[in-house]
C-alpha positions in Angstrom: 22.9 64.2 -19.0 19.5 62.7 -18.9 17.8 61.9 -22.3 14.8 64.2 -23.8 13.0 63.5 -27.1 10.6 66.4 -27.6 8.6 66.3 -30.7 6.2 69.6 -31.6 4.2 70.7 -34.1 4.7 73.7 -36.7 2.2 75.7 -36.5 1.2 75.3 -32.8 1.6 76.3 -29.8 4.5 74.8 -27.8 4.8 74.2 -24.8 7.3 71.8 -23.3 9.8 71.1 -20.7 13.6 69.8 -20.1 13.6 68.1 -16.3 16.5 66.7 -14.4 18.5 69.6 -14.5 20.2 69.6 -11.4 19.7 72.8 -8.9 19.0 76.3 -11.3 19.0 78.6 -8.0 22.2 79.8 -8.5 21.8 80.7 -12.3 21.0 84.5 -13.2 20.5 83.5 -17.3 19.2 80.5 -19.1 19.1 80.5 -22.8 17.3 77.8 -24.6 18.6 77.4 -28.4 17.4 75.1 -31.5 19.6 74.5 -34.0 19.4 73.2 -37.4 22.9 72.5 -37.3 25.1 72.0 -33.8 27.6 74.7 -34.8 25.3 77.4 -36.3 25.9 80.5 -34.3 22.8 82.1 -32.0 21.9 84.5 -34.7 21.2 81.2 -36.9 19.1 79.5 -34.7 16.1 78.6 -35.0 14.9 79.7 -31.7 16.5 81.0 -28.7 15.0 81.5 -25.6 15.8 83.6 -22.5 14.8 83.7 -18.9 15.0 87.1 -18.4 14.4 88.4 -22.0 12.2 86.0 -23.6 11.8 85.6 -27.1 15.5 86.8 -29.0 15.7 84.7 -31.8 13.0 83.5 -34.3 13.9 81.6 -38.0 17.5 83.0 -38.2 15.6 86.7 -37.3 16.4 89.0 -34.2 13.6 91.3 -35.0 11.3 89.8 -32.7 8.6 90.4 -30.6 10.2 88.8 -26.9 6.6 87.9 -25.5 6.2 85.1 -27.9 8.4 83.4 -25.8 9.1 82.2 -22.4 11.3 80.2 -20.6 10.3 79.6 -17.0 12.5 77.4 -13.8 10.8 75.6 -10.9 12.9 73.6 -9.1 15.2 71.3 -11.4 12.6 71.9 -14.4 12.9 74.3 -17.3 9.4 74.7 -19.3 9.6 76.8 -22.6 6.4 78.1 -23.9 6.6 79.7 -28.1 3.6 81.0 -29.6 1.9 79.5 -32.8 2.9 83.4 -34.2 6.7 82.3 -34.1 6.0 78.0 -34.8 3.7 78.4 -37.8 7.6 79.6 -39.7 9.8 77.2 -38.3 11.0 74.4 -40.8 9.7 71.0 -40.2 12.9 68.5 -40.0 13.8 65.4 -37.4 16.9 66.8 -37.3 17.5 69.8 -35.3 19.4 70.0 -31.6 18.5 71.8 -28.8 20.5 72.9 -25.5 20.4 75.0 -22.6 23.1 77.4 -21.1 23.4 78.8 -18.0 25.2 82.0 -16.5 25.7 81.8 -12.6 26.3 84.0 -10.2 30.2 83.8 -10.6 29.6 85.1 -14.4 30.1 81.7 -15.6 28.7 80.4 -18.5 27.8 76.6 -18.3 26.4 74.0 -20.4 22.8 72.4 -18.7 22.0 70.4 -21.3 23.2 69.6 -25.0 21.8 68.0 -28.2 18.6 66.0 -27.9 16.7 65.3 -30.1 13.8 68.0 -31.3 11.5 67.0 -34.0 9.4 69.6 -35.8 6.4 67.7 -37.7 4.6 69.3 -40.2 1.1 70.8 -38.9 -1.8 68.8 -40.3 -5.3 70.6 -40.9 -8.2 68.9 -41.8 -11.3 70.5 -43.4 -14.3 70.4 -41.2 -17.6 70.9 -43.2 
């Protein structure tokens, strides 16, 4: 799988893309999920992300309001879109992993792409007088 370092900012809104990924036409679900760790379940994830659904799961949370999210395919490219509403709660930390799934037609679930790294930095505000 290709390499993809995305680095974000708490706080802000994101917006961001995985490329590379190979022909997505056949694919009736994509889920995008960050993890804190690489074996925390979806529930415990950060953020997951659906193409059909949008926003599930926010800071561990299910509750969630699914336009705050989006997760878009054109061509071989994924883009994932959060609002600041959802980023302004998400831990800063170098260390969380991200992948994507994919169900196809056949009912399949298949891994896209696994365990980059995703860097949350810390939002900086600066007074302005």
């Amino acid at each position: 799988f290709p390499s993809h370092e995305i680095i974000v900012y708490r706080g802000c809104h994101w917006s961001f893309q995985v490329q590379n990924l190979g022909d997505l036409a056949g694919y009736t679900e994509i889920w995008f999920t960050l993890r804190k760790r690489q074996n925390d379940k979806d529930s415990e994830s950060a953020l997951q992300i659906s193409l059909t659904q949008g926003l599930i799961v926010a800071n561990k949370s299910t509750s969630v309001t699914s336009s705050d999210g989006s997760l878009t395919v054109s061509g071989q490219i994924v883009t994932i879109q959060v609002k600041q509403s959802v980023t302004q709660f998400v831990e800063p930390s170098n260390n969380y992993d991200y992948d994507l799934k994919g169900r196809n037609v056949a009912g399949q679930t298949i891994m896209l792409h696994e365990s980059d790294k995703f860097i949350v930095k810390r939002d900086v505000t600066r007074r302005i007088s």
